[in-house]
Structures are given as structure tokens and as C-alpha cells.
C-alpha positions in Angstrom: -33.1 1.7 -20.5 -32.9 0.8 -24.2 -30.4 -1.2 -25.7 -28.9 1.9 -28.1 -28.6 3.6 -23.8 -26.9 0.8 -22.8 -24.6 0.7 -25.5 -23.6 4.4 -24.9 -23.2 4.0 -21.2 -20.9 1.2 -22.0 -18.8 2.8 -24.2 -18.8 6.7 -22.1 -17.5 4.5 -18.9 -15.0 2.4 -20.6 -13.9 6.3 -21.9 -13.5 7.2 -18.2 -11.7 3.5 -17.1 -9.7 4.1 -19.8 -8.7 7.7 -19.2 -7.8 6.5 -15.5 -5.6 3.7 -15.9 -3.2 5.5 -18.4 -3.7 8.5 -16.6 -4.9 10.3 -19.7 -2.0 9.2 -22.1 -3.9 6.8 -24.5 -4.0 8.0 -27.6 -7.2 8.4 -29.7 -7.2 5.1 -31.6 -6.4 3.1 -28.5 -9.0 4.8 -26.4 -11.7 4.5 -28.9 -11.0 1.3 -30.1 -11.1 -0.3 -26.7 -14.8 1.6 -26.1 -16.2 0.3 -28.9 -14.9 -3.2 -27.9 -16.5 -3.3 -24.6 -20.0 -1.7 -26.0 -20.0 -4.3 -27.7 -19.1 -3.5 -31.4 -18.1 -6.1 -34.1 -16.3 -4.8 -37.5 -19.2 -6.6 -39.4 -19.6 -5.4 -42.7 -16.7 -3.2 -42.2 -14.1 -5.6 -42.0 -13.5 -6.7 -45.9 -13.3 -3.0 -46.6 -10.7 -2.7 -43.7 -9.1 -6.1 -45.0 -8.6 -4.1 -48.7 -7.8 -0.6 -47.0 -4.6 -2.5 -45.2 -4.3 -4.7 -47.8 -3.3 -1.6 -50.3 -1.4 -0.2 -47.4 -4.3 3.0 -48.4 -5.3 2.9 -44.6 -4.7 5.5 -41.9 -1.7 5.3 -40.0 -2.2 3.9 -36.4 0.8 6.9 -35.9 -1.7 9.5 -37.5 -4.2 8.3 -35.2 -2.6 9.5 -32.3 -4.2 13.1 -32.7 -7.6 14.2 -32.6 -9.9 12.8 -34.5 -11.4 15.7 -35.1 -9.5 17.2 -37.7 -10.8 14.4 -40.1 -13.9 14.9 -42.8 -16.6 12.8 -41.9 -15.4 9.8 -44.3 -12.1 9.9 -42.9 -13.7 10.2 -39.3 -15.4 6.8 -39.7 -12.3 4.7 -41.3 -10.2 5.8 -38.0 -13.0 4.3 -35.5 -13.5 1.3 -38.2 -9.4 1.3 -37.7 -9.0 1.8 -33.9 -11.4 -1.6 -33.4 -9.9 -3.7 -35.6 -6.4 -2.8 -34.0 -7.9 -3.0 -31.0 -10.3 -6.5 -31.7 -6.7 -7.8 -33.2 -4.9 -7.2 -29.9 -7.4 -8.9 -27.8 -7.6 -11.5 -30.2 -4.3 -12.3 -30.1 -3.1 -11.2 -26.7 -6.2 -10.9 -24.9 -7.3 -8.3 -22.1 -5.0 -8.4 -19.8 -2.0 -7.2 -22.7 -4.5 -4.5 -23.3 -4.5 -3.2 -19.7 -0.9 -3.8 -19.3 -0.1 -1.0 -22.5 -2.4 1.3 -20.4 -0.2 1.0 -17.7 2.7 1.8 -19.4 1.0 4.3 -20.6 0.6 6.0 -17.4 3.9 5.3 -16.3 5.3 7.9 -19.6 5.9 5.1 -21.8 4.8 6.3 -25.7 2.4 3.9 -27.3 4.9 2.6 -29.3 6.7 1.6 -26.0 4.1 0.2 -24.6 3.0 -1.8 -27.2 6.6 -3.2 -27.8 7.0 -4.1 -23.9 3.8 -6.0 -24.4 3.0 -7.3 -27.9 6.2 -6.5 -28.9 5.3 -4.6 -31.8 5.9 -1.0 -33.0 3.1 0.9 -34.9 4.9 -0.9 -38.8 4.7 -4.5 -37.3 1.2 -3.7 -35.4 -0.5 -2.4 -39.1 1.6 -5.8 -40.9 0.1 -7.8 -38.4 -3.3 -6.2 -38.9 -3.4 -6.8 -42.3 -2.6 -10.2 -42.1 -5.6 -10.3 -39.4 -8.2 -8.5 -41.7 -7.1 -10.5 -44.8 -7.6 -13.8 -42.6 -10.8 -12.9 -41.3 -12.2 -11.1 -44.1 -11.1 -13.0 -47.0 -9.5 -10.1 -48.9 
């Protein structure tokens, strides 16, 4: 068992968690963003680049995120996995796990994310990116 195995399991089972306790209805940057939490992953040098992206308001909608991500070039592809953990590094951050959990259930209940993220947080997807920002720019000095 390598590390770079470990780190895969970690993130292909929190997939399967995941897709169980909102009885696959999490949305692409939600699901990855809490997989790459739990491998774990840190923004590292991502995060001033994030921090300017929001900053500029020149990031990817967390809305836009709700599709696949395949349908993104390669570029594109990374920014929305550099986006889904910080939204989701922000959430735990500031609400912790069990919030995290709580919008799965929703989720699973028929609840859209935006729902269950203002039942929770109390944020739609505008206040969510505002708050983000502020996060990034905090963190991240930009």
C-alpha cells in the first residue's frame, strides 16, 4: 500500500459515502470537493490563484458546477476541482462536518443544493461564492 493508493482509496470511498447519504443527488462540486477533503488535499499553492479568480468574480459558478465536469477543457477541469475544495474546505471551516452531512441529507430528501445549503449554512450559491471570496482573500492574502 503506497501513500498515492491510500490517497485514492480515500477519495473512491468517500465517492461511494457520499453518493449514499444524498442518495445520488450531490452535485459534482459538492461530491468532489468533499473527496478531496477527506484524501486529504489542501489548496496549497492553489489558493492565492483561487483567492484572485473570486476576487475578479472570473471564477466558475458553484451553479455551473452542478453538471458534469466533463464538458470542461482540461484547464477549466482543474479550476472546478481547485473550486469544489475550497467551497468545500470553506464549509467545514466554518460550519464543520456535521453541516456538511446535514446538506447531504437534504439532499436525499429532494431538497436542491441551494435548499440545502440555505437550511444549513443558510446561504444560496451568490452568498456561498461572497463568502468564499472573502475566505480565499483572508487566507491567501489576495
Amino acid at each position: 500500500m503506497t501513500p498515492e493508493l491510500a490517497r485514492v482509496l480515500k477519495h473512491e470511498l468517500a465517492h461511494s459515502f457520499i453518493n449514499q447519504i444524498s442518495a445520488g443527488r450531490c452535485p459534482p462540486w459538492l461530491h468532489e470537493g468533499i473527496a478531496q477533503l477527506l484524501e486529504p488535499k489542501s489548496l496549497g499553492n492553489d489558493g492565492p490563484q483561487l483567492a484572485r479568480l473570486f476576487k475578479s468574480q472570473s471564477n466558475i459558478p458553484l451553479n455551473v458546477l452542478e453538471g458534469s465536469f466533463m464538458r470542461f477543457s482540461g484547464a477549466q477541469a482543474y479550476v472546478a476541482y481547485a473550486e469544489s475544495l475550497a467551497a468545500v474546505s470553506y464549509i467545514n471551516d466554518s460550519y464543520g462536518m456535521g453541516d456538511i452531512q446535514r446538506i447531504l441529507q437534504r439532499l436525499s430528501e429532494g431538497s436542491s443544493t441551494e435548499a440545502a445549503l440555505r437550511a444549513t449554512i443558510h446561504s444560496d450559491y451568490g452568498q456561498l461564492e461572497s463568502d468564499l471570496a472573502k475566505y480565499l482573500s483572508d487566507k491567501y492574502g489576495e
